[in-house]
Backbone as JSON, one array per atom type, in Angstrom:
{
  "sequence": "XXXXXXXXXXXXXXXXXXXXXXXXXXXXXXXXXXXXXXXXXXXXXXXXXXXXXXXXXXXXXXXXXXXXXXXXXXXXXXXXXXXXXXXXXXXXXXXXXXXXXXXXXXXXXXXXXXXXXXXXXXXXXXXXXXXXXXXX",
  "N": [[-6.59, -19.76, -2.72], [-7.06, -16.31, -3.56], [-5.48, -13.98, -4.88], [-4.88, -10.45, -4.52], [-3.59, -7.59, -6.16], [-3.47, -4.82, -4.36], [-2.98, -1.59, -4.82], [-2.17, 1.27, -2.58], [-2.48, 4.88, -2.08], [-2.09, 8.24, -1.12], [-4.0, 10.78, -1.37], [-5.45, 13.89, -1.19], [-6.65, 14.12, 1.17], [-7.53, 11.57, 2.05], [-6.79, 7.77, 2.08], [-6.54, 6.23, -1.4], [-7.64, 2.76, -2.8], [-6.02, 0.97, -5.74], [-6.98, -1.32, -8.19], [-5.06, -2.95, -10.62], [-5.58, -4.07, -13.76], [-6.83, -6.27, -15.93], [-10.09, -5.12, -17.9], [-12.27, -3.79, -15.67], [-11.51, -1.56, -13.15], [-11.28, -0.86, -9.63], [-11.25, 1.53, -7.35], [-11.11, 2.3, -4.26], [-11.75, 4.31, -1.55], [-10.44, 5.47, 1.39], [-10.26, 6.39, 5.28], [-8.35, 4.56, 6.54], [-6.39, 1.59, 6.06], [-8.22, -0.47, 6.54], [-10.71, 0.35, 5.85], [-10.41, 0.85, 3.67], [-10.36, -1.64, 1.78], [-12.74, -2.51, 3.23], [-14.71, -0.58, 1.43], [-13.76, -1.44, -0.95], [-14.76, -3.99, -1.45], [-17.4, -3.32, -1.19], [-17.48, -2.33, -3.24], [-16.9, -4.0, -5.13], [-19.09, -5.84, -4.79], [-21.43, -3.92, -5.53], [-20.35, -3.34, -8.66], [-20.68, -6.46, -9.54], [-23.16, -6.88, -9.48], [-24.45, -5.06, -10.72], [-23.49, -3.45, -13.65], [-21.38, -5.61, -13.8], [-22.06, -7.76, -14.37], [-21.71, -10.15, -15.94], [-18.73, -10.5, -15.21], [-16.27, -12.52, -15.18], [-14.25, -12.39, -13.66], [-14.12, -10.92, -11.26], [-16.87, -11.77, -10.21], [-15.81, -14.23, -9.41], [-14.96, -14.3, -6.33], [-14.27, -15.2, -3.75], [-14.57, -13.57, -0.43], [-12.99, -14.52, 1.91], [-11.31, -15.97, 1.4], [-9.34, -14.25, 0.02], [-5.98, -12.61, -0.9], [-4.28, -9.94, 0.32], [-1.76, -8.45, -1.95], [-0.38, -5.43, -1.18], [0.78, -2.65, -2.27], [2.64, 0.12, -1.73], [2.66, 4.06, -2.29], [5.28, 6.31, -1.59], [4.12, 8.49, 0.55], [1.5, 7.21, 0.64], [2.89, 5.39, 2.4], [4.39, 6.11, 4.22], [2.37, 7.47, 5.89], [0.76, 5.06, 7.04], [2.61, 3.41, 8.39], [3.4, 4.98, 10.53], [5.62, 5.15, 12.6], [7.45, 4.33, 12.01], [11.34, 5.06, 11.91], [12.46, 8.25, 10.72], [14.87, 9.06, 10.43], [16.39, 6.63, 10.65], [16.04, 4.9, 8.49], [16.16, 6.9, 6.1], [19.44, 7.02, 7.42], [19.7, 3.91, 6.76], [19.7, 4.15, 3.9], [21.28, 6.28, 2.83], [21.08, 8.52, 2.39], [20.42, 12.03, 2.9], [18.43, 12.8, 5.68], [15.96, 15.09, 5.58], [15.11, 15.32, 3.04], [14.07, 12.92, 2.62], [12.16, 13.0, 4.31], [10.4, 15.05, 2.54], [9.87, 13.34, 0.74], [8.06, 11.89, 1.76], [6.01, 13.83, 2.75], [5.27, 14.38, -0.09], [6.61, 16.76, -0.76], [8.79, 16.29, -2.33], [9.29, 13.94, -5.51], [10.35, 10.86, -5.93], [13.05, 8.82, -7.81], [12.12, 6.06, -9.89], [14.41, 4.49, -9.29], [15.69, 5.74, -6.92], [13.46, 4.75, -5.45], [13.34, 2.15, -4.97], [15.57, 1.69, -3.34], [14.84, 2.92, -1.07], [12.46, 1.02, -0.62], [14.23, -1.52, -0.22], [16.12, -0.54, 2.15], [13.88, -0.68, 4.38], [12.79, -3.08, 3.9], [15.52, -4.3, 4.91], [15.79, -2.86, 7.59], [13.2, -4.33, 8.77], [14.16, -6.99, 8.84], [16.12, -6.94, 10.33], [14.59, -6.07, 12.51], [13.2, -8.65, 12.59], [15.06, -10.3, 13.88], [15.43, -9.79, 16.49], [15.41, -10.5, 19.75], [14.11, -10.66, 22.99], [13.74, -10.02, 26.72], [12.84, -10.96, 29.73]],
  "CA": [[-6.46, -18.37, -2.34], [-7.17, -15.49, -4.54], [-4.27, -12.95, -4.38], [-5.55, -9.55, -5.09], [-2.91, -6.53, -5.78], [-4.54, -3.48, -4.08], [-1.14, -0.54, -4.94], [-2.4, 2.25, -1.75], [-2.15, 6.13, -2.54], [-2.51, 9.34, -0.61], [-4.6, 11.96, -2.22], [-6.94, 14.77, -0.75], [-6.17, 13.74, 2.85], [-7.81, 10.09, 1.92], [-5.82, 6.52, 1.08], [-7.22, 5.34, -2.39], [-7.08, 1.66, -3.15], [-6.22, 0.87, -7.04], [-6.62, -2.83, -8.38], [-4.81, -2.82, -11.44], [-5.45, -5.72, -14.84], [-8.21, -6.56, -17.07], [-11.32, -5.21, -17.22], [-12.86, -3.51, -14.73], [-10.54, -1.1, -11.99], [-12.02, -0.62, -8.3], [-10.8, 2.6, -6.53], [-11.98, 2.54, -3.02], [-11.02, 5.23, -0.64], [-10.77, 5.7, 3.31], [-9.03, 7.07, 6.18], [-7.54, 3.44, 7.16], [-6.75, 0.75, 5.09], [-8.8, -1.24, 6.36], [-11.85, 1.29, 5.38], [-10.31, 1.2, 2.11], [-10.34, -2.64, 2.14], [-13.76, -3.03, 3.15], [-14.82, 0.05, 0.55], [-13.39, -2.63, -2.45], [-15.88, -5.0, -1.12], [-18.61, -2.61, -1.45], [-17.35, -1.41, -5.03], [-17.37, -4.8, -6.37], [-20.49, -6.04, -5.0], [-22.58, -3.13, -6.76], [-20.54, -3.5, -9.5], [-21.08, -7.3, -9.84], [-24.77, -6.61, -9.33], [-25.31, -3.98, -12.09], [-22.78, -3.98, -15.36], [-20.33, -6.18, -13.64], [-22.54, -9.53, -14.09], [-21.04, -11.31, -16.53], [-17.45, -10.28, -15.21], [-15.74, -13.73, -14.39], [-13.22, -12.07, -12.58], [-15.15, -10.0, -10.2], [-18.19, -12.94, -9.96], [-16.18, -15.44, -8.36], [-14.23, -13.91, -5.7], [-14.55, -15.44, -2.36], [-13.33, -12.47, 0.27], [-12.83, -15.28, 2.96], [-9.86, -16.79, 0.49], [-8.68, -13.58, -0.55], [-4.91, -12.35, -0.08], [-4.13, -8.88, -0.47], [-0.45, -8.04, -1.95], [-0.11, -4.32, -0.86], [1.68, -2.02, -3.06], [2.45, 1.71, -1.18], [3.35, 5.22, -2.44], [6.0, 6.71, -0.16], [3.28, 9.31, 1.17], [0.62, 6.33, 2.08], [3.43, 3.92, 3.18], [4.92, 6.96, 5.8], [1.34, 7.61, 6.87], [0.66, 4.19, 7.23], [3.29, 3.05, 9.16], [4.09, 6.43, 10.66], [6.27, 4.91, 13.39], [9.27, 4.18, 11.72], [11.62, 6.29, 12.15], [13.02, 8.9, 9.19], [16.43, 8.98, 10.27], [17.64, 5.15, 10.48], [15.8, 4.94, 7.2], [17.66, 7.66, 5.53], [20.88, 6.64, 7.42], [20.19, 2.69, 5.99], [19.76, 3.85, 2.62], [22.4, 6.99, 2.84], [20.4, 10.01, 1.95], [19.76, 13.2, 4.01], [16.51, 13.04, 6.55], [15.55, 15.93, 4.82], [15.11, 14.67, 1.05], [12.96, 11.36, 2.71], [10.73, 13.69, 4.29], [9.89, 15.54, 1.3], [9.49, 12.11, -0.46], [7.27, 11.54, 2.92], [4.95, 14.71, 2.33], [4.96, 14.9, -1.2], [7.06, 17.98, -1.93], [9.48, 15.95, -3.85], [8.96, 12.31, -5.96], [11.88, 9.97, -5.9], [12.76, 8.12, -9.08], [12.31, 4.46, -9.22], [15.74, 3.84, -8.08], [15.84, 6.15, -5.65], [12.27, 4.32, -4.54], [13.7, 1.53, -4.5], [16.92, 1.85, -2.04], [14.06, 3.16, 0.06], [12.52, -0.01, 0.0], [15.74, -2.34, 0.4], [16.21, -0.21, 3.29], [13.04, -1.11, 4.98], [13.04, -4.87, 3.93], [16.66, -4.78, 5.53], [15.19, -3.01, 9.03], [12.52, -5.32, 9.08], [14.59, -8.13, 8.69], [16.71, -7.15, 11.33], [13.89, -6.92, 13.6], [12.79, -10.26, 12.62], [15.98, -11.17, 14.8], [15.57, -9.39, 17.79], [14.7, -11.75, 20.76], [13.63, -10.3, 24.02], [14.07, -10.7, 27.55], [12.13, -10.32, 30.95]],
  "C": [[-6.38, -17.49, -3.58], [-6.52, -14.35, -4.19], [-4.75, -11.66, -5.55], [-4.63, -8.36, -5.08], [-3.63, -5.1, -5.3], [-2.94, -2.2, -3.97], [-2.55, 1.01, -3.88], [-1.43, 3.95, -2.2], [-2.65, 7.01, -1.55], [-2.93, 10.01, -1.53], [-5.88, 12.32, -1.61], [-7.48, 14.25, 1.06], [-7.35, 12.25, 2.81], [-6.72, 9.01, 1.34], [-7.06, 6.21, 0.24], [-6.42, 4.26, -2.32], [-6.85, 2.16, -4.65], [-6.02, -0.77, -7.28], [-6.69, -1.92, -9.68], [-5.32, -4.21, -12.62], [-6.64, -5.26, -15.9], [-9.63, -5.8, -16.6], [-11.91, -3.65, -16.47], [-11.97, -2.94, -13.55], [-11.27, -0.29, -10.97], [-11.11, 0.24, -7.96], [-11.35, 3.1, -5.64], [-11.51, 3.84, -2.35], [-11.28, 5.18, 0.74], [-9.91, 6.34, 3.96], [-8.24, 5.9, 6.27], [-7.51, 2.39, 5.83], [-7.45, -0.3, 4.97], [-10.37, -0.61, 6.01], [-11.73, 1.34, 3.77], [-10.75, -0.49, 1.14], [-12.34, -3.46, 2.11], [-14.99, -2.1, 1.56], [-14.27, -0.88, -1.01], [-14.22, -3.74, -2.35], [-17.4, -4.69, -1.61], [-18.63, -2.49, -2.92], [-17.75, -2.9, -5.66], [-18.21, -6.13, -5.97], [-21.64, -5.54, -5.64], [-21.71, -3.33, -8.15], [-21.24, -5.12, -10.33], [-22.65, -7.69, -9.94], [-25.32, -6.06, -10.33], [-24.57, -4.48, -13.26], [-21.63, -4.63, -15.35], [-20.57, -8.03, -13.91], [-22.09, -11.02, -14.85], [-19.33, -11.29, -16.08], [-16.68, -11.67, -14.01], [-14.87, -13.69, -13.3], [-13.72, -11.85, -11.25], [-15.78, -11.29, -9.47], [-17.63, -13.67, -8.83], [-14.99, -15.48, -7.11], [-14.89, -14.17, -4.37], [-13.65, -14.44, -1.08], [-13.11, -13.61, 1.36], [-11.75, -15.85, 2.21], [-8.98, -15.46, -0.09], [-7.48, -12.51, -0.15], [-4.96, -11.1, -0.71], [-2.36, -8.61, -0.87], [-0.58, -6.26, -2.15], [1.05, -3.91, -1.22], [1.43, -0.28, -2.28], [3.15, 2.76, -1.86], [3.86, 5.96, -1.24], [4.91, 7.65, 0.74], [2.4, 8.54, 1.66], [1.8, 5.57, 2.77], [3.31, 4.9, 4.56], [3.81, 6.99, 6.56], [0.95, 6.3, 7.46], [1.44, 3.81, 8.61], [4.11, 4.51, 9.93], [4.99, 6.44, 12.05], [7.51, 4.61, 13.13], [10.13, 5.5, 11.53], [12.65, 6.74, 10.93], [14.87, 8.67, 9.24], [17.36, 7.76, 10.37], [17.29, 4.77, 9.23], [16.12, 5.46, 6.14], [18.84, 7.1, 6.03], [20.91, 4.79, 7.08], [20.75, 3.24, 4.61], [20.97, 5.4, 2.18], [22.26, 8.44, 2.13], [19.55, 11.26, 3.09], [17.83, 12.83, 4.38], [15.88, 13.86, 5.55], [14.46, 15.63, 3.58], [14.0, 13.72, 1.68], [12.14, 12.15, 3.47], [10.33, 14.58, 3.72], [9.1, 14.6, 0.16], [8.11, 11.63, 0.38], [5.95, 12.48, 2.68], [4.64, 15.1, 1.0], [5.48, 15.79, -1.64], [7.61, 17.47, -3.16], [9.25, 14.47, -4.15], [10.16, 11.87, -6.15], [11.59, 9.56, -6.96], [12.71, 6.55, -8.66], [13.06, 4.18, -8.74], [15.92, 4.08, -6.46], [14.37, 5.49, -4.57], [12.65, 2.49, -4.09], [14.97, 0.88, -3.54], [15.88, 2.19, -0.97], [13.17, 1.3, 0.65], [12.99, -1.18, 0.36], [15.53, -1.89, 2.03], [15.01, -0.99, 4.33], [12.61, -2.45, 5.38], [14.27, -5.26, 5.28], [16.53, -4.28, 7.42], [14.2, -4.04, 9.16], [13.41, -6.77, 9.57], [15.33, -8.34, 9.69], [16.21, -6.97, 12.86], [13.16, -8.16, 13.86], [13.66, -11.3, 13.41], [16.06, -10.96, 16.08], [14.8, -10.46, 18.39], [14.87, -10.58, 22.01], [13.48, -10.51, 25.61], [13.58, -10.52, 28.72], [12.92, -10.31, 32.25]]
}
């Protein structure tokens, strides 16, 4: 398996991909991520075609083996997942609704710390719906 970081961005009412490393950096764009997804497919087939041909990296990438680790900026994650809800997410991580939907539309940028209590928080809802069981 070939594990591929693709870090997702809002900008200009599109998600850009970005693969970050050596080389050669693909920046697809779409409405969905999976438009963005198949758009990185496209990018680095023409590039591997034209001035990408000797690029070992690129060349020998099987997309049928390939994992993506998804990296989000709070503005694509919210759009992304735009079902979770602002206020158990602020009240995990202990900061006014307010403030996380500013961090949500872009008025204001959190600092790393503060980006990361955001995503604790989210790990730690997830995790606690990874326990819910269900009942008919």
């Amino acid at each position: 398996m070939k594990k591929i970081e693709l870090i997702i961005e809002k900008n200009d009412g599109l998600l850009w991909g970005r693969t970050e490393g050596k080389g050669w950096m693909a920046t697809p764009c779409g409405n969905t991520i999976d438009e963005v997804i198949e758009n990185l497919k496209e990018l680095v087939a023409d590039y591997t075609t034209h001035e990408g041909k000797d690029d070992k990296t690129w060349n020998k990438i099987d997309w049928n083996n390939v994992v993506f680790d998804m990296k989000y900026d709070l503005i694509a994650f919210f759009e992304t997942f735009n079902y979770l809800n602002l206020s158990a997410i602020s009240g995990k991580i202990g900061i006014n609704r307010t403030l996380l939907n500013h961090y949500k539309t872009g008025l204001k940028y959190p600092s790393a710390e503060q980006t990361k209590k955001i995503e604790d928080a989210i790990h730690l809802l997830a995790y606690e719906l990874g326990k819910v069981k269900l009942v008919a």
